[in-house]
C-alpha positions as protocol buffer text, in pm:
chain_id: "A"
residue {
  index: 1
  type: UNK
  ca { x: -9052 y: 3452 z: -1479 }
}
residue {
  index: 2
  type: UNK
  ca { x: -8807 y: 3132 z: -1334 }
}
residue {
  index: 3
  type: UNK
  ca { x: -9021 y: 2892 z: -1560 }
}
residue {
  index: 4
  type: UNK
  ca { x: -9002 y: 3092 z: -1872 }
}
residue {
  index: 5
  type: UNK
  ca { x: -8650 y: 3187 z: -1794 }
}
residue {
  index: 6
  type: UNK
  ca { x: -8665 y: 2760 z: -1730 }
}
residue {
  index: 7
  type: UNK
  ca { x: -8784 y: 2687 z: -2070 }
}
residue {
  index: 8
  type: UNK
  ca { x: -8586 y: 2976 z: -2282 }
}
residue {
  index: 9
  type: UNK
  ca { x: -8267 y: 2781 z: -2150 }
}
residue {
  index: 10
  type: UNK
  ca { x: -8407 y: 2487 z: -2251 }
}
residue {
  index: 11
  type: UNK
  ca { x: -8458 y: 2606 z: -2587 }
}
residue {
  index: 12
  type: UNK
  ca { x: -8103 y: 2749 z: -2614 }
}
residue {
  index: 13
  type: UNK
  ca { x: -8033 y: 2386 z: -2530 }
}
residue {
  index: 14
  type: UNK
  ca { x: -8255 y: 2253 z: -2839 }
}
residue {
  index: 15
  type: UNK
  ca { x: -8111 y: 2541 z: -3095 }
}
residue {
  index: 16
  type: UNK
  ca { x: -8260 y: 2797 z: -3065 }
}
residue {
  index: 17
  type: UNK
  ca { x: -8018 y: 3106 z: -3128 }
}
residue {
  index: 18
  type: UNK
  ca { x: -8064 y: 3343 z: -2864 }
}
residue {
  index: 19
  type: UNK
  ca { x: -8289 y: 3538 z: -2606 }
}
residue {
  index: 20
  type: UNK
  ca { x: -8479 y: 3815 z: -2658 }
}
residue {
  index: 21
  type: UNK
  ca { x: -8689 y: 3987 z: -2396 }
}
residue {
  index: 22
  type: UNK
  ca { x: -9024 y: 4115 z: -2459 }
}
residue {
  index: 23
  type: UNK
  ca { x: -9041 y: 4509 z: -2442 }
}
residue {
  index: 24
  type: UNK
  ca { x: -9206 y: 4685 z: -2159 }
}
residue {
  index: 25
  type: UNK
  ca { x: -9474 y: 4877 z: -2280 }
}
residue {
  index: 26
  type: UNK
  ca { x: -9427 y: 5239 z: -2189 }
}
residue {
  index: 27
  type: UNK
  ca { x: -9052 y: 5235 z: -2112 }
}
residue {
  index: 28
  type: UNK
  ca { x: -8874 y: 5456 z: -2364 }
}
residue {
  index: 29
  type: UNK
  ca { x: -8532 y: 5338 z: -2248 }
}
residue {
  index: 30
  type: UNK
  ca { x: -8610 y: 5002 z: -2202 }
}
residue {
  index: 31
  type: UNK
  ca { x: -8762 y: 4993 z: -2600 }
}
residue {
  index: 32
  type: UNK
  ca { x: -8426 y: 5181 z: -2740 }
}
residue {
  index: 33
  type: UNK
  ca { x: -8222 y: 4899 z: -2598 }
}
residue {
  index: 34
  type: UNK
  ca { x: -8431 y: 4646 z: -2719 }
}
residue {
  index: 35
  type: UNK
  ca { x: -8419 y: 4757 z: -3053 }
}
residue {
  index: 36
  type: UNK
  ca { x: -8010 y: 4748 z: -3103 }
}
residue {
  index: 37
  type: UNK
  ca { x: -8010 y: 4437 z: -2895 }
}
residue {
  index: 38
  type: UNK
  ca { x: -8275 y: 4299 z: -3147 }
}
residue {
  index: 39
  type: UNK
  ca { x: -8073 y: 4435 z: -3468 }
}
residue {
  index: 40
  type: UNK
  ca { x: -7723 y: 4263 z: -3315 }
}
residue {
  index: 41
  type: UNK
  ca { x: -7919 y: 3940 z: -3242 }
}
residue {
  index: 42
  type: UNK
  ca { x: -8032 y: 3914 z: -3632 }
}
residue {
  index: 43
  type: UNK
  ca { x: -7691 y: 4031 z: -3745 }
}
residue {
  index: 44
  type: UNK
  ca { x: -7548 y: 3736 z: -3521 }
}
residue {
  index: 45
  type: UNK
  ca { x: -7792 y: 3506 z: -3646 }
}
residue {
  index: 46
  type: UNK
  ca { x: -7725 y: 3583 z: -4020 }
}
residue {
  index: 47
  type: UNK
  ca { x: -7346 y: 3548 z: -3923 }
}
residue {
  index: 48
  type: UNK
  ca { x: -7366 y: 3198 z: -3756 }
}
residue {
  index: 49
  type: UNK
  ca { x: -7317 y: 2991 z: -4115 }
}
residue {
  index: 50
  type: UNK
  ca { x: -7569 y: 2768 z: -3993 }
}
residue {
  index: 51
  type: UNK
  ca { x: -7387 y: 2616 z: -3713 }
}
residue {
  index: 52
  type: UNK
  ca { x: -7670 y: 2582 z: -3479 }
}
residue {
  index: 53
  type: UNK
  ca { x: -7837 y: 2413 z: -3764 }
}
residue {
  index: 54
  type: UNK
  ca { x: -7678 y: 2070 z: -3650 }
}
residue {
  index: 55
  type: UNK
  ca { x: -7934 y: 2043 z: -3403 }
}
residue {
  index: 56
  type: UNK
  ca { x: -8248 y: 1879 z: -3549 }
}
residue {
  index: 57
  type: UNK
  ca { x: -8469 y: 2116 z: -3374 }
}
residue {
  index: 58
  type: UNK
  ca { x: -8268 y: 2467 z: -3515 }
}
residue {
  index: 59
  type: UNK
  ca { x: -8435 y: 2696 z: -3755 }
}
residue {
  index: 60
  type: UNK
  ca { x: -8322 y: 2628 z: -4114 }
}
residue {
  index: 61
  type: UNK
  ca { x: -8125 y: 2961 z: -4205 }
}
residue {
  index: 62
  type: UNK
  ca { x: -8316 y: 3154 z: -4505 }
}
residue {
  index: 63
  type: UNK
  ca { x: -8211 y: 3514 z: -4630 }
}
residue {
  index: 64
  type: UNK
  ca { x: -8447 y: 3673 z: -4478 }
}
residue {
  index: 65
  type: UNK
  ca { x: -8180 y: 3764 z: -4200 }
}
residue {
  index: 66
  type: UNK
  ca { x: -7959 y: 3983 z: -4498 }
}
residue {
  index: 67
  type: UNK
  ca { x: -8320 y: 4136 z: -4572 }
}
residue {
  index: 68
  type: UNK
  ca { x: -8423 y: 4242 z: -4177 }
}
residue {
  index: 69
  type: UNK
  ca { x: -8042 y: 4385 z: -4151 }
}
residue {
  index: 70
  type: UNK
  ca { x: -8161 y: 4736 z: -4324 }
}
residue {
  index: 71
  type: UNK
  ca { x: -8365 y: 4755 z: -4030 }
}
residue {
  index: 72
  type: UNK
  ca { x: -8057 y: 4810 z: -3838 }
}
residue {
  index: 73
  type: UNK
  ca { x: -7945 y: 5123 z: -4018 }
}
residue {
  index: 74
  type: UNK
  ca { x: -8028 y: 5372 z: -3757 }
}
residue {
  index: 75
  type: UNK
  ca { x: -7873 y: 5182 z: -3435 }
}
residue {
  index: 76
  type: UNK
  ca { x: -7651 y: 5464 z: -3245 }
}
residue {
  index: 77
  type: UNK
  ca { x: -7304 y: 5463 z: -3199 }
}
residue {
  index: 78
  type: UNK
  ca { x: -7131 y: 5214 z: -2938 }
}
residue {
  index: 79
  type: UNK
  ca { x: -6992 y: 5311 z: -2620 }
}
residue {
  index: 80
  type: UNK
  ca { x: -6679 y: 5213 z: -2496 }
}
residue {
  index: 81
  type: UNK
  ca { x: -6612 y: 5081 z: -2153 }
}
residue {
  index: 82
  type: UNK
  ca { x: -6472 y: 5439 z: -2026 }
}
residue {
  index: 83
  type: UNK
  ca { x: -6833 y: 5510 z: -1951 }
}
residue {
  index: 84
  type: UNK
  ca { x: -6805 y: 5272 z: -1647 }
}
residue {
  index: 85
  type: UNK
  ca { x: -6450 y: 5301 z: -1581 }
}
residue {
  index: 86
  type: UNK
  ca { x: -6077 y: 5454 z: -1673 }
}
residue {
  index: 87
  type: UNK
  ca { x: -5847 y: 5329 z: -1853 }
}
residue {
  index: 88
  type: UNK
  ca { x: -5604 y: 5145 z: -1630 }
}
residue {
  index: 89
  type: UNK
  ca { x: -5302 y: 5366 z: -1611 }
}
residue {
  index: 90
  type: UNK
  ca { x: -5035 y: 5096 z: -1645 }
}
residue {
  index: 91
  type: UNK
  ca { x: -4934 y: 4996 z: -1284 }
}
residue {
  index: 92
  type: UNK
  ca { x: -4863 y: 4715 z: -1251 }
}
residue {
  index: 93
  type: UNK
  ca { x: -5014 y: 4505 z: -960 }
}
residue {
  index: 94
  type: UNK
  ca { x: -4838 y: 4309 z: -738 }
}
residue {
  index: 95
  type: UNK
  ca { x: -4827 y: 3965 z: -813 }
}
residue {
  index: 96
  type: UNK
  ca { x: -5012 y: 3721 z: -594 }
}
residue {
  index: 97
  type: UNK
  ca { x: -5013 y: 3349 z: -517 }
}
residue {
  index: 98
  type: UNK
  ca { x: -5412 y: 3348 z: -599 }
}
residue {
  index: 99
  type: UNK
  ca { x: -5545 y: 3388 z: -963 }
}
residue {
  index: 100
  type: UNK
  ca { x: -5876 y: 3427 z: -1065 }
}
residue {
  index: 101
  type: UNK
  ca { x: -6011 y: 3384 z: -1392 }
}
residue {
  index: 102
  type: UNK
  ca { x: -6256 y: 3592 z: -1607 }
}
residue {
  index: 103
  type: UNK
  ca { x: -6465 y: 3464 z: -1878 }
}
residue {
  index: 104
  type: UNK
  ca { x: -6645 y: 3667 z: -2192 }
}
residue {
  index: 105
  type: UNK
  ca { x: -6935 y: 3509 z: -2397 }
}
residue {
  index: 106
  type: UNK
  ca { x: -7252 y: 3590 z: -2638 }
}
residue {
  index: 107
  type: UNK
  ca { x: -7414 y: 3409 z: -2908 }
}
residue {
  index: 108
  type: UNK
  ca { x: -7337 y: 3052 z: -2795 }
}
residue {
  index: 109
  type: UNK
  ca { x: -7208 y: 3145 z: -2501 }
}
residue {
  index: 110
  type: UNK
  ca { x: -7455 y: 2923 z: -2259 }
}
residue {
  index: 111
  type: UNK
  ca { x: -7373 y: 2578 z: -2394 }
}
residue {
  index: 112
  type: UNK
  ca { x: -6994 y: 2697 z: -2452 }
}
residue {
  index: 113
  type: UNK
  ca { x: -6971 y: 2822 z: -2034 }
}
residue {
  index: 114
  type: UNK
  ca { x: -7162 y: 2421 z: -1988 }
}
residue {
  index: 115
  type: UNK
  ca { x: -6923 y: 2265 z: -2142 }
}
residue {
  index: 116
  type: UNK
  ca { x: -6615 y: 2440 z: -2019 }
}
residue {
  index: 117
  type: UNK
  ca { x: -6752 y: 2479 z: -1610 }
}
residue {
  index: 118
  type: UNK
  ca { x: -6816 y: 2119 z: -1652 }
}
residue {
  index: 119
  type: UNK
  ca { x: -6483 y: 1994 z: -1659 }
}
residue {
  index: 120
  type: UNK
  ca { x: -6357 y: 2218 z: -1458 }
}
residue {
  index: 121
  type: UNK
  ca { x: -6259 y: 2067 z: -1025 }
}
residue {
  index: 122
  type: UNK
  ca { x: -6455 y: 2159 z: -717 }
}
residue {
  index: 123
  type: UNK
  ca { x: -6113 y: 2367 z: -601 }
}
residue {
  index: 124
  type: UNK
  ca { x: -6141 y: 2549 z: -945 }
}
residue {
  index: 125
  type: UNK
  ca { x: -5983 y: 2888 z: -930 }
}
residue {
  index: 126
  type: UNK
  ca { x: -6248 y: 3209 z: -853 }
}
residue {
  index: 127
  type: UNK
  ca { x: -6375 y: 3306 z: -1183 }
}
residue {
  index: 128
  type: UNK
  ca { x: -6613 y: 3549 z: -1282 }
}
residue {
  index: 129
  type: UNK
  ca { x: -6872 y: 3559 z: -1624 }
}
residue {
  index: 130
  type: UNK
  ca { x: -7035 y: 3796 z: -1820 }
}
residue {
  index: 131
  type: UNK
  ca { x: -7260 y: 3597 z: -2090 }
}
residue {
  index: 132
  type: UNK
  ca { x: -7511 y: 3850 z: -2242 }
}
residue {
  index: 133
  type: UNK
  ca { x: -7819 y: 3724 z: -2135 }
}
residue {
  index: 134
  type: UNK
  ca { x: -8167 y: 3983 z: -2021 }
}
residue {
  index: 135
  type: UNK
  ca { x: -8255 y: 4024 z: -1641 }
}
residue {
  index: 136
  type: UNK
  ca { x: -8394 y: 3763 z: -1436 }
}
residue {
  index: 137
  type: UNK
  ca { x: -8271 y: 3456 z: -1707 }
}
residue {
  index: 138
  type: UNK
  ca { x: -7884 y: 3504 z: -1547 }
}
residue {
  index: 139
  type: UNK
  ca { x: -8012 y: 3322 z: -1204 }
}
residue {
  index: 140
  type: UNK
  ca { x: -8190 y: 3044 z: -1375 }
}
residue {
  index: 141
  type: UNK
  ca { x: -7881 y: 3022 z: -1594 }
}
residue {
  index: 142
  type: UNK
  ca { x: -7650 y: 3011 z: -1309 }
}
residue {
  index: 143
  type: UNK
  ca { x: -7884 y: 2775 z: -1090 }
}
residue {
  index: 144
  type: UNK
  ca { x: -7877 y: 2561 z: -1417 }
}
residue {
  index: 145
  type: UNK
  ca { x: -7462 y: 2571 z: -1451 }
}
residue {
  index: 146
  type: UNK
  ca { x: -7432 y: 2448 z: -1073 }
}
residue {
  index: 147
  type: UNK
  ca { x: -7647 y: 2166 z: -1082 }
}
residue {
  index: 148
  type: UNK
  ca { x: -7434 y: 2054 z: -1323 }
}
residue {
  index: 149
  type: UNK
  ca { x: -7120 y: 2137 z: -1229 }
}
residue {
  index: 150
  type: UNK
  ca { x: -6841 y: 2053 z: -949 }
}
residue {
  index: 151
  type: UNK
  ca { x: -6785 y: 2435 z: -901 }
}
residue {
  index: 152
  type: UNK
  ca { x: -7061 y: 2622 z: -719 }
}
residue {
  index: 153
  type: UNK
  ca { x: -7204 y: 2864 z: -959 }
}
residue {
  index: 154
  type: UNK
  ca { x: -7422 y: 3145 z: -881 }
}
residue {
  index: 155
  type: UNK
  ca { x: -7570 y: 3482 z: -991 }
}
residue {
  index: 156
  type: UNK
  ca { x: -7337 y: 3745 z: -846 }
}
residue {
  index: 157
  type: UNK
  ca { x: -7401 y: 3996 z: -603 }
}
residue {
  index: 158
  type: UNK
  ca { x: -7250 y: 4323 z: -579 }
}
residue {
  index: 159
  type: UNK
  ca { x: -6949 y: 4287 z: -296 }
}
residue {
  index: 160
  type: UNK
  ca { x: -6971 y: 3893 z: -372 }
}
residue {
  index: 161
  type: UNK
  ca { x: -6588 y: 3797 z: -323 }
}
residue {
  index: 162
  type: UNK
  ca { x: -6414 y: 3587 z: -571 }
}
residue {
  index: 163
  type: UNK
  ca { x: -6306 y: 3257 z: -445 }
}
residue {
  index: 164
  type: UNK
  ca { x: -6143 y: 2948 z: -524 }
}
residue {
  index: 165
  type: UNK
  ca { x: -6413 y: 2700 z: -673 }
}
residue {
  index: 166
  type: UNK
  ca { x: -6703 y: 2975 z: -680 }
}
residue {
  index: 167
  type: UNK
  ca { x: -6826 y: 3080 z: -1034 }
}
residue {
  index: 168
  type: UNK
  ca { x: -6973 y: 3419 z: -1031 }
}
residue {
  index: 169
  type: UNK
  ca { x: -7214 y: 3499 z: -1326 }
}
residue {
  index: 170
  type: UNK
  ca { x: -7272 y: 3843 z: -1412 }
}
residue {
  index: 171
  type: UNK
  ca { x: -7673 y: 3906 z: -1319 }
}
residue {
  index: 172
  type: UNK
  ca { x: -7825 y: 4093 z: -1671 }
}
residue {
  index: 173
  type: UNK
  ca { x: -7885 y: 4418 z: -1700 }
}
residue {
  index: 174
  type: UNK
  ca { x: -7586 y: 4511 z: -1450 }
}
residue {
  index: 175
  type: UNK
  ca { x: -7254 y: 4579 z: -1537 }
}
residue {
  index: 176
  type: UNK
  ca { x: -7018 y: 4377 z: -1266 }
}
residue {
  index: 177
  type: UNK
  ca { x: -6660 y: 4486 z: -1241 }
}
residue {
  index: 178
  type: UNK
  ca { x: -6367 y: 4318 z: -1024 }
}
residue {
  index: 179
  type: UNK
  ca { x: -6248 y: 4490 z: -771 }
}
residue {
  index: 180
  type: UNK
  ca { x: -5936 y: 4460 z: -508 }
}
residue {
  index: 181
  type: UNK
  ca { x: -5931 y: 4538 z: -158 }
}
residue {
  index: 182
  type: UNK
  ca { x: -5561 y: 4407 z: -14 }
}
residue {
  index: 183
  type: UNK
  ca { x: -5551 y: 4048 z: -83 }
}
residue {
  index: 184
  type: UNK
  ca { x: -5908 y: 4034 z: -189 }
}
residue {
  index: 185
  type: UNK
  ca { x: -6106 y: 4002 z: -477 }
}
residue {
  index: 186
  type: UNK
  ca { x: -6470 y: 4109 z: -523 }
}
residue {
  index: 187
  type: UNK
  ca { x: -6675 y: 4212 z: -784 }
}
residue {
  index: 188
  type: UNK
  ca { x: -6899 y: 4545 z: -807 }
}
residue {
  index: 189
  type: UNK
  ca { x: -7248 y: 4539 z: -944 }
}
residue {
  index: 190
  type: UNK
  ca { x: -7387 y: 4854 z: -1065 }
}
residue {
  index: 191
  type: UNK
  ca { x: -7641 y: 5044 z: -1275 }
}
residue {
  index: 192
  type: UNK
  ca { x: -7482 y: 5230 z: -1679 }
}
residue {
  index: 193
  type: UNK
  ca { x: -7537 y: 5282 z: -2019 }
}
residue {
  index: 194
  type: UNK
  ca { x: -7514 y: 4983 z: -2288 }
}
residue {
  index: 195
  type: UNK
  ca { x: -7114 y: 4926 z: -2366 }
}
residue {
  index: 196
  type: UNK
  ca { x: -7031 y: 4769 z: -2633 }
}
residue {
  index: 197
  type: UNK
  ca { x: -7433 y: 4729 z: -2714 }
}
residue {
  index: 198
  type: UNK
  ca { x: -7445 y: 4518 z: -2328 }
}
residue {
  index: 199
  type: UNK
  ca { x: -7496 y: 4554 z: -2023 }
}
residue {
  index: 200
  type: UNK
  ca { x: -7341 y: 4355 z: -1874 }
}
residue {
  index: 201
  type: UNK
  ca { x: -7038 y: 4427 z: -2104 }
}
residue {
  index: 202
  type: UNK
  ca { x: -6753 y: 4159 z: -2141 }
}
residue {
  index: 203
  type: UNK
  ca { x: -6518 y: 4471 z: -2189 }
}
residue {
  index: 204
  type: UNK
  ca { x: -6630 y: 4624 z: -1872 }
}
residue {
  index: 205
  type: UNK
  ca { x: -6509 y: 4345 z: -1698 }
}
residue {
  index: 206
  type: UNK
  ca { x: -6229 y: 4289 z: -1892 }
}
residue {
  index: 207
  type: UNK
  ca { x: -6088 y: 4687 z: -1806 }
}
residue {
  index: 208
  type: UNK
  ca { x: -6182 y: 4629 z: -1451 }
}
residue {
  index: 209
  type: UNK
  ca { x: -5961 y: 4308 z: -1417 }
}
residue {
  index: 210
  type: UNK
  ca { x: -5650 y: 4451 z: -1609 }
}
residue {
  index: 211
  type: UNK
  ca { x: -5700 y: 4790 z: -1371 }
}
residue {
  index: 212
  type: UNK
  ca { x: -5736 y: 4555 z: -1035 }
}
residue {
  index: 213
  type: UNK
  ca { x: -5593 y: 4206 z: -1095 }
}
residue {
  index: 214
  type: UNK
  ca { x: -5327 y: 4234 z: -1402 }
}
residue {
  index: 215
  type: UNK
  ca { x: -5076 y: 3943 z: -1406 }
}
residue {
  index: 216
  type: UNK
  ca { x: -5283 y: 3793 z: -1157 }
}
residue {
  index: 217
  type: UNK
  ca { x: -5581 y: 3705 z: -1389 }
}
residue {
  index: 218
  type: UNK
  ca { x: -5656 y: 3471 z: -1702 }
}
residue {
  index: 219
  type: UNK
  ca { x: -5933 y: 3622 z: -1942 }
}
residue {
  index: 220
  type: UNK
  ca { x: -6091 y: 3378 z: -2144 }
}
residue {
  index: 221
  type: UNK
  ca { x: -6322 y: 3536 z: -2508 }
}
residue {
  index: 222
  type: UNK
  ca { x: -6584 y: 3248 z: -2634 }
}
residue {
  index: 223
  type: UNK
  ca { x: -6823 y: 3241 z: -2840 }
}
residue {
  index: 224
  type: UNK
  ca { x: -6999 y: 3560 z: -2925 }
}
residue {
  index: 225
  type: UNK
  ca { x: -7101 y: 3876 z: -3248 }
}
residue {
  index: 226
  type: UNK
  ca { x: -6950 y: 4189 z: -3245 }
}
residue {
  index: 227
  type: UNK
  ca { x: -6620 y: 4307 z: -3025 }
}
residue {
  index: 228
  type: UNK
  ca { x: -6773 y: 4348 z: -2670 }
}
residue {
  index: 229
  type: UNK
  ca { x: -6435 y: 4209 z: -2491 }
}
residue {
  index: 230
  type: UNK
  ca { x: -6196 y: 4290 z: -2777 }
}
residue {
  index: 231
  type: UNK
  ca { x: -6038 y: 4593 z: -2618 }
}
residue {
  index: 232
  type: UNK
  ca { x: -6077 y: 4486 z: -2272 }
}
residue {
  index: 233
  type: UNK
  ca { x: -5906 y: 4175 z: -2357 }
}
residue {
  index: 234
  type: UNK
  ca { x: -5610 y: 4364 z: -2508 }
}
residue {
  index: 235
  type: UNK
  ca { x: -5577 y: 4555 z: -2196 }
}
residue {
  index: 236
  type: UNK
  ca { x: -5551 y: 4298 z: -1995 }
}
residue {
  index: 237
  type: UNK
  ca { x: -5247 y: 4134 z: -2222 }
}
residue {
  index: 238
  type: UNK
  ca { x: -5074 y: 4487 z: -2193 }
}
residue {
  index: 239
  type: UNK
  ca { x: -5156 y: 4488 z: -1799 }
}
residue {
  index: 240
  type: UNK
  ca { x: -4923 y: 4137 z: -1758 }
}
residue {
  index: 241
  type: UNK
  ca { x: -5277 y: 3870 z: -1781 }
}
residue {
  index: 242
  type: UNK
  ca { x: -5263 y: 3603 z: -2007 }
}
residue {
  index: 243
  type: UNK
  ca { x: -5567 y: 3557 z: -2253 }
}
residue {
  index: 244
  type: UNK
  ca { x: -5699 y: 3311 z: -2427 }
}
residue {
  index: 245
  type: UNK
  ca { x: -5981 y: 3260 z: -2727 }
}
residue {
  index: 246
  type: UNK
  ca { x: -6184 y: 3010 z: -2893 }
}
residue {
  index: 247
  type: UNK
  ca { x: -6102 y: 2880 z: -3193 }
}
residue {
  index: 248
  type: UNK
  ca { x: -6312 y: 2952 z: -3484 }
}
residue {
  index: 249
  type: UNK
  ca { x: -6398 y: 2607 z: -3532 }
}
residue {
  index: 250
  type: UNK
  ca { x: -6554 y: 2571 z: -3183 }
}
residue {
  index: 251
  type: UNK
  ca { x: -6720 y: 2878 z: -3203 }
}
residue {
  index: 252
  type: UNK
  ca { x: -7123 y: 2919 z: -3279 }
}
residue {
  index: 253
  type: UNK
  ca { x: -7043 y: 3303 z: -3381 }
}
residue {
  index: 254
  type: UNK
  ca { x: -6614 y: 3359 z: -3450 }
}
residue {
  index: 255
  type: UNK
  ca { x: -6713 y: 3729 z: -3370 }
}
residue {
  index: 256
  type: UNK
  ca { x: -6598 y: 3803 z: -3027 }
}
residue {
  index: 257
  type: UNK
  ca { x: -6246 y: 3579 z: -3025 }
}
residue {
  index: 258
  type: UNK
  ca { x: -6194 y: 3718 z: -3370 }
}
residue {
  index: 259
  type: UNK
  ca { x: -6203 y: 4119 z: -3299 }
}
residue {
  index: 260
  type: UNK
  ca { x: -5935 y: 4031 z: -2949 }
}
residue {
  index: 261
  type: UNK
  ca { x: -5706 y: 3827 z: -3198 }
}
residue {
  index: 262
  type: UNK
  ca { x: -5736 y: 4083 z: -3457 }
}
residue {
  index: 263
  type: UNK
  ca { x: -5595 y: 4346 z: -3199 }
}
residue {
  index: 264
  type: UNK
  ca { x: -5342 y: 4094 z: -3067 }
}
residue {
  index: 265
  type: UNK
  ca { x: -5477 y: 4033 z: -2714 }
}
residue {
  index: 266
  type: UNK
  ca { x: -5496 y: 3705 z: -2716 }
}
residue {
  index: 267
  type: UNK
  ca { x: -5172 y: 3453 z: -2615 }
}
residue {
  index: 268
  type: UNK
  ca { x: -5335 y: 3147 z: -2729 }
}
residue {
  index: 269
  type: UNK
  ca { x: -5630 y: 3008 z: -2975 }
}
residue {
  index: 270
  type: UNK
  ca { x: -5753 y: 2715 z: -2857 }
}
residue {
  index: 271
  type: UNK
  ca { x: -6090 y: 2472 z: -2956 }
}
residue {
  index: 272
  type: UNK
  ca { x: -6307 y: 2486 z: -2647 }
}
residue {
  index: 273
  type: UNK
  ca { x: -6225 y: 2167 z: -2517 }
}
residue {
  index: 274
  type: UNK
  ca { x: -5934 y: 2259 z: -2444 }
}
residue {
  index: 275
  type: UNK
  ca { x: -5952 y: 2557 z: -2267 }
}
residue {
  index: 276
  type: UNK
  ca { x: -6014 y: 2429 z: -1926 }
}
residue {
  index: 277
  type: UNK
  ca { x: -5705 y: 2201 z: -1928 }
}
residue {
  index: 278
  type: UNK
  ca { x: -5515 y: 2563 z: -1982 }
}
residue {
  index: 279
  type: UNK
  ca { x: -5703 y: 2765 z: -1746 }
}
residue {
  index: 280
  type: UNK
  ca { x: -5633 y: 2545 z: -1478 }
}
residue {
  index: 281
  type: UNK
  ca { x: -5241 y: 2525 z: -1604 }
}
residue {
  index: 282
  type: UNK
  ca { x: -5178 y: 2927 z: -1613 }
}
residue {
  index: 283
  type: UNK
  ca { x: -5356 y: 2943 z: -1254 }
}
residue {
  index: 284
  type: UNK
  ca { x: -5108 y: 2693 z: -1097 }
}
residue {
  index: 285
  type: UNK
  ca { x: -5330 y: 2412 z: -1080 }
}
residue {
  index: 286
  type: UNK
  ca { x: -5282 y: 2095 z: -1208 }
}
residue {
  index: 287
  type: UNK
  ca { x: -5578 y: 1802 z: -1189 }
}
């Protein structure tokens, strides 16, 4: 499993659009999932305009995408993050001098969260990731990221706490929420239903930081299809946190970014190479 999940990163690296994990044979569940996680992946792919295709070794788009999209036709209804969590109630949480950040991706998402960890410092504020990604690739992902990177970046663990210049990347096929206990932060790893079509879910997340953290957080939407993150996003505005999305232009897929902008969650639209600069400005650092 850690060389394929190896060598699927690497191929993310080269173009390829996104990974899929093969279906275990005999698990009903397991095969349902697959199949709207399959349908969203060819809808995303369709969706991209090409912009993967700037990479020599990227799959030329054809319309055969717009033809396997009727395949989709019977994928259930989403569900929305309340299946893991309430709505936050509106209290508002006292500010603190520590601020952690909380970052959403998809489609795109693993070179976009390269790029961006990359310039971030070693004293980086606590942040936490959900990039959709299937079980067991999220720790080669995360080993990846911190080789790379001045932050230390790992696969998160339920009761990990969130700490200045730790990255904590959401392990696949668990939803991880933050969590407060007095001054500190931690995040919660646990077992639910798809949300949003994920699991993890960017709006999980998202809830569980306007609930917990409020004013005290930055939530950052990348890259990504679909909404997962939208409304979570917008809670977090209303809860006091300020937001921030990719820019179109930057993006692989303008799917994610777009749905939190559309529902005015979002303070600022920004190309991705400049989001770091502005993370690192709303949390009271300056480098």
């Amino acid at each position: 499993v850690d060389s394929g999940s190896s060598n699927a990163l690497t191929a993310l690296e080269f173009g390829a659009f996104d990974i899929i994990q093969k279906p275990k044979l005999g698990t009903k569940q397991f095969i349902e999932e697959s199949f709207i996680l399959l349908c969203d992946t060819i809808k995303a792919a369709h969706l991209s305009k090409g912009k993967l295709q700037k990479n020599k070794f990227a799959a030329k788009e054809t319309t055969k995408s717009e033809k396997l999209t009727s395949f989709c036709a019977s994928v259930p209804p989403k569900l929305s993050a309340d299946v893991m969590i309430p709505k936050t109630d509106g209290e508002i949480m006292i500010e603190t001098t520590e601020k952690i950040v909380v970052i959403g991706a998809s489609t795109g998402g693993t070179e976009a969260l390269k790029v961006l960890l990359e310039q971030l410092p070693s004293d980086a504020p606590g942040i936490v990731i959900v990039q959709h990604m299937p079980e067991k690739f999220t720790k080669s992902f995360a080993e990846r990221l911190d080789s790379l990177c001045k932050v230390h970046v790992v696969e998160a663990q339920n009761n990990d706490t969130v700490i200045r210049g730790k990255v904590l990347i959401a392990p696949g096929n668990k939803h991880t929420l933050l969590k407060r206990s007095g001054a500190r932060y931690y995040v919660e790893v646990k077992d639910g239903p798809l949300v949003s079509r994920h699991r993890p879910s960017v709006d999980v997340l998202f809830r569980s930081t306007a609930r917990y953290a409020g004013k005290n957080a930055v939530g950052v939407i990348l890259t990504g299809m679909g909404d997962d993150g939208a409304h979570g996003m917008l809670e977090m505005h209303q809860a006091g946190a300020y937001t921030i999305a990719q820019d179109e232009n930057s993006c692989v897929v303008f799917g994610m970014p777009n749905e939190a902008i559309k529902l005015k969650g979002v303070d600022i639209i920004l190309p991705l190479s400049e989001i770091p600069a502005e993370m690192l400005s709303k949390t009271k650092l300056s480098h």
